[in-house]
N, C-alpha and C positions, 0 to 999 in steps of 0.2 A: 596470261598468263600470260598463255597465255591468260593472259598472261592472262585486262581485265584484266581490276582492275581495281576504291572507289569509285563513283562511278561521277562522271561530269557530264555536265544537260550543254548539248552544242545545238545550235539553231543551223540545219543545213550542214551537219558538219560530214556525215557518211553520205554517200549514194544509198540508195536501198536498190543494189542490184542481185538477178539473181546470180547462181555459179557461172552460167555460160556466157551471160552478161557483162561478169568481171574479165571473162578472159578473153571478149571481143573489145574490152573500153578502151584498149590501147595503151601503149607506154607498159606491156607487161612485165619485161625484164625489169626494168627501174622499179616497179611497182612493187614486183614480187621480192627482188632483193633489197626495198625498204621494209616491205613487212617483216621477213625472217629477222635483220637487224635488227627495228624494234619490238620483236619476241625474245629473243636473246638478252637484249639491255634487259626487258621488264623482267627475266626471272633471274638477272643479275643483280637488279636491282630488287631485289624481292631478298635473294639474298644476303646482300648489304644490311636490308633494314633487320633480319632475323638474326646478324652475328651482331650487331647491335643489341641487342636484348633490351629495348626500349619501347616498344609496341608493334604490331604489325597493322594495316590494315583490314578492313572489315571484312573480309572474305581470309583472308589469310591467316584471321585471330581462328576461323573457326578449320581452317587446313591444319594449323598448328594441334589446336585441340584433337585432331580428329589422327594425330601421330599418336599420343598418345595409350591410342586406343587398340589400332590395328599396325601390324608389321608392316609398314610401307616409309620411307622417305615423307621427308613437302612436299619435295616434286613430284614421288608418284600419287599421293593422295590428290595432288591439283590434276594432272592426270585423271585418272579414275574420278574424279568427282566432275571433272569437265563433262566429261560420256553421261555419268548419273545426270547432269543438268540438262545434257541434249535430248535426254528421254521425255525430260519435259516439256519440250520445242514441241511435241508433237502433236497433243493437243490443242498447242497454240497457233500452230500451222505453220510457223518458223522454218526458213528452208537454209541449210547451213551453208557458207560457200568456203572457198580456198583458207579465207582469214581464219573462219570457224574450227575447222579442224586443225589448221596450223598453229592454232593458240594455245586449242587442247592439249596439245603433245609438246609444241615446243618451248613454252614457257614454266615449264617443271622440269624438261631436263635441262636446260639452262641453268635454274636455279639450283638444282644437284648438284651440279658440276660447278657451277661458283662455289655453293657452299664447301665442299671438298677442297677447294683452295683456302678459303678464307678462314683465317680464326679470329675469334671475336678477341677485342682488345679490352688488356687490363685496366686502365684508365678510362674513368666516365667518359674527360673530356675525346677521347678517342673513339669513343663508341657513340659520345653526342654527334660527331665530325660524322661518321660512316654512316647514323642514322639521317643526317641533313642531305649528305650527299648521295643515301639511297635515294630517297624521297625527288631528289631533283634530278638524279638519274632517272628516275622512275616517267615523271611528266616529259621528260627528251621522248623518252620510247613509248607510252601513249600516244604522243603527238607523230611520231613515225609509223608506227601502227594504225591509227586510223588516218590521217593522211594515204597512206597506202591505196585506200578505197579496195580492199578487196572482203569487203562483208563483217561483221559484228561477231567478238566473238561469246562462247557457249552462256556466260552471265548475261552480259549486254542482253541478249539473246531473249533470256526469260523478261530482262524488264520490261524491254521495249512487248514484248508478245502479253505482257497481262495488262500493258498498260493498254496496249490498243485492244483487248476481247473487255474488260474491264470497265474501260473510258476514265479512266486513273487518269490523274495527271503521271508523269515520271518522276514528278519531283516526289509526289505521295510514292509511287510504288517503289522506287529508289530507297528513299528512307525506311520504307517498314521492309524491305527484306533485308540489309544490312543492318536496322534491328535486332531483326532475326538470328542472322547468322551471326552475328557479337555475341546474341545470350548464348545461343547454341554453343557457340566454339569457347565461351567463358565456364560453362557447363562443364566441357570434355577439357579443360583445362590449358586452354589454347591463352596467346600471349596478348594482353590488353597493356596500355602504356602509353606515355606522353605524345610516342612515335605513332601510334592511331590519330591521335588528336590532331599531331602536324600535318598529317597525312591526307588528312579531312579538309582542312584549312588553306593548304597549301597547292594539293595538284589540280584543281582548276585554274589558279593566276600562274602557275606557271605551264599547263598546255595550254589555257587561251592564245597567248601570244607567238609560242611554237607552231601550232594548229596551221595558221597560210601560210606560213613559209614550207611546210611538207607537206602540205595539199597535194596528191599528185589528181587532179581530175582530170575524165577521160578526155584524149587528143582531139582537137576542133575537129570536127565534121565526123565523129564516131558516133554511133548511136547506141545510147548504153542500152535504151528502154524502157527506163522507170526514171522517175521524179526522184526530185534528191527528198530525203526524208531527216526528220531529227531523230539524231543518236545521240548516244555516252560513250565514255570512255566505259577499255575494263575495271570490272573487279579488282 
């Protein structure tokens, strides 16, 4: 939210470290004050694209929908639904770190608190502008959030956990749960729109290239402990 995120397939692109892992890898302060940044941007950006009123992404079509239903904000439904998703780590044996929990919480209230400022503009072409510049806001703050290296967060989470109990590729298990969650949140009446389309299209070519430049990996001669592993971006 956290943010997560749709989700982008990186080769090498997280560590798969555990919690105490993350916080011997070195470089923490830089580390951790990249992650919170891009938690912040991404439910800034989250916000953007929802005063836009042009689509949201595939997790967020189905947060949208899911207001509709129960008294809570976006942000606290992303919120509360982060926790709902961690319950399913468990099973999968998925062990949550600093990123994890800090995604859950921080990338909904970010996005409250933007939305509270932001009012969506009366002109398409204004609302085309906030939904382009959500969207590339959005891929800055992936790319600083997983950069970070401080753990996946609560969606990431499930994909990568059914993809490896499963022997899924990512790329399958990626697509049929964002499937999923589009009919669901189209279901509960959540917001489908050009701006999903871009969204889809768009934030892999622009974290590809962000991605090394905000890599922070751990400092030479640290031992994180584990191999690096392929990740996604969030939901």
């Amino acid at each position: 939210m956290a943010t997560s995120t749709g989700s982008i397939r990186f080769s090498n692109a997280l560590l798969d470290l555990g919690p105490l892992a993350q916080l011997r890898a070195g470089r923490l302060g830089r580390r951790i004050s990249q992650l919170f940044v891009g938690l912040v941007l991404y439910g800034v950006s989250l916000a953007m694209m929802v005063r836009s009123a042009l689509g949201l992404a595939p997790w967020d079509v189905l947060h949208s929908g899911l207001t509709g239903w129960v008294p809570l904000t976006i942000g606290q439904v992303i919120v509360v639904l982060s926790f709902v998703v961690l319950v399913l780590w468990i099973p999968l044996r998925e062990k949550p770190g600093i990123g994890t929990i800090s995604n859950a919480i921080v990338v909904g209230l970010a996005a409250d608190a933007a939305l509270a400022l932001l009012d969506r503009p009366d002109s398409l072409v204004l609302r085309g502008g906030l939904l382009i510049a959500g969207v590339v806001l959005n891929g800055v703050a992936t790319a600083l959030y997983i950069g970070a290296q401080l753990g996946r967060g609560p969606r990431d989470g499930l994909m990568t956990g059914l993809a490896r109990r499963t022997g899924w590729s990512l790329r399958l298990v990626r697509t049929g749960l964002e499937v999923v969650v589009v009919l669901l949140g189209l279901a509960l009446g959540g917001v489908l729109g050009v701006g999903t389309v871009l969204y889809a299209l768009a934030i892999g070519p622009l974290v590809q290239p962000l991605l090394p430049l905000l890599d922070r990996r751990p400092a030479p001669g640290t031992s994180p402990g584990s191999a690096p592993a392929v990740l996604v971006a969030r939901d």
